[in-house]
C-alpha atoms as one frame of an Amber mdcrd trajectory, in Angstrom:
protein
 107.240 115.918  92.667 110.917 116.123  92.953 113.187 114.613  89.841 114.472
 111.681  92.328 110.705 110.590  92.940 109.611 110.931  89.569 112.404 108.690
  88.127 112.202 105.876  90.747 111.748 102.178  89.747 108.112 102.849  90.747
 107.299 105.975  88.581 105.841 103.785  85.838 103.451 102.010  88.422 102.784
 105.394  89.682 101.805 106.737  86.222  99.404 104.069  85.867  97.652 105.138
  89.470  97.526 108.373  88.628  95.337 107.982  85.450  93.872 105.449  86.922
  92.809 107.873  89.762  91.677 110.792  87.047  88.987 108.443  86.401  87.870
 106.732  89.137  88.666 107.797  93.065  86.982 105.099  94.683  89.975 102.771
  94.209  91.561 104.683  97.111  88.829 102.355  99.304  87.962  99.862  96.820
  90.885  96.731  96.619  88.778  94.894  94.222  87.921  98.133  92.089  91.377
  98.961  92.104  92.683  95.072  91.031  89.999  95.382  88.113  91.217  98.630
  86.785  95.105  97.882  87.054  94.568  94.341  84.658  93.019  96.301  82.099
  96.138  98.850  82.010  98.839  95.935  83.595  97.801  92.609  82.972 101.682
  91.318  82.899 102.344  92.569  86.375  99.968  90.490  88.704 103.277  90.800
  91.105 103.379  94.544  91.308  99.080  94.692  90.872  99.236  92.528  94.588
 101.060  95.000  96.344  99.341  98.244  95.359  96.125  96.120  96.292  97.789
  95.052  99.366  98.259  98.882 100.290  94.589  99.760  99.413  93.257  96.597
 101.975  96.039  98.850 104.611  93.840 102.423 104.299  97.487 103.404 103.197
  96.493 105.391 100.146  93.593 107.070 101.822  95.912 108.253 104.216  98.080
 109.610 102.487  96.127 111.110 100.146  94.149 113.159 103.305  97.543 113.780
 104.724  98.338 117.904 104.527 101.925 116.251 103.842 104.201 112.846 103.541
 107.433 112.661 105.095 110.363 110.395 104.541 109.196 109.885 108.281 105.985
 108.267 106.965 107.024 106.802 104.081 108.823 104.052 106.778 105.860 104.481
 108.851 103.362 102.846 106.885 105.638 100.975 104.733 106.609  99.384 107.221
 102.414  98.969 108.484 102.247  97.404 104.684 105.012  94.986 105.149 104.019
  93.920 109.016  99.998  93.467 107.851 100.653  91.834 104.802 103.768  89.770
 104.499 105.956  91.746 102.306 109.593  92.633 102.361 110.517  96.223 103.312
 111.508  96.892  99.977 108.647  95.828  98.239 106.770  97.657 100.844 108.053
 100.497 100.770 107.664 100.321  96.591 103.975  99.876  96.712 104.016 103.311
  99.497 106.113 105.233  96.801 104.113 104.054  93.699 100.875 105.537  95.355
 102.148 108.308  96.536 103.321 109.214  93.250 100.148 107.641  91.968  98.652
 110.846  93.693 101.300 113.313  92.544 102.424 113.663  95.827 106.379 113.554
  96.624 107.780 113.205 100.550 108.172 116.895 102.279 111.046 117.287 104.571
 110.624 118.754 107.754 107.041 118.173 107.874 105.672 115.803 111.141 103.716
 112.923 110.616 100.735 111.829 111.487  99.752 115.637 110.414  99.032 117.644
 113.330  95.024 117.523 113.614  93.753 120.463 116.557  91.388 119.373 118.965
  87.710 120.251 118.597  87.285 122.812 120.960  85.105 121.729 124.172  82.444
 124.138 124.721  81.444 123.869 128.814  77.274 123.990 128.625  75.722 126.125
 131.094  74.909 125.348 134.887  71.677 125.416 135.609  70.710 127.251 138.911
């Protein structure tokens, strides 16, 4: 993770995820899992709690955390997902995005493309029958 990502007003939230993560993976699909294990660790930030549920309910953090890498690209992609689907501003969007994805140790690759190119399975032609 690069210095700028690691000292961003979300780092601390991103902390939290990440040991949250160590012990339990499932919150990457679970919202409710997820809201349970961030009161025990945050109880004074319902406010910031809401949006990394919010981005759970999106898939976003399952994405990224199958993604071979997360550009800035990406980071406005699906922050911008998070703040069409659920009513948020961009910049509190685009918080929760950065909290996970620091949550997951992850920091934004440049020059990467995004969604990740995935090859086609390759079509295997069945025999003709004579």
């Amino acid at each position: 993770m690069s210095d700028a990502d690691a000292g961003g007003p979300w780092s601390g939230a991103g902390e939290v995820l990440r040991a949250v993560l160590e012990r339990d993976r499932g919150v990457l699909d679970d919202a409710e899992l997820l809201r349970n294990h961030l009161l025990d660790r945050m109880p004074e930030s319902r406010g910031d709690i809401n949006l990394l549920v919010a981005a759970v309910r999106e898939g976003i953090p399952a994405r990224m955390a199958s993604a071979s890498a997360v550009t800035e690209a990406s980071i406005a992609e699906l922050a911008g997902r998070l703040a069409t689907e659920q009513g948020l501003t961009p910049g509190r969007a685009e918080w929760a995005v950065r909290a996970w994805l620091a949550g997951l140790g992850q920091a934004p690759v440049t020059g990467a493309t995004w969604p990740p190119h995935v090859p086609s399975p390759r079509r295997i032609t069945p025999p003709v029958l004579a």
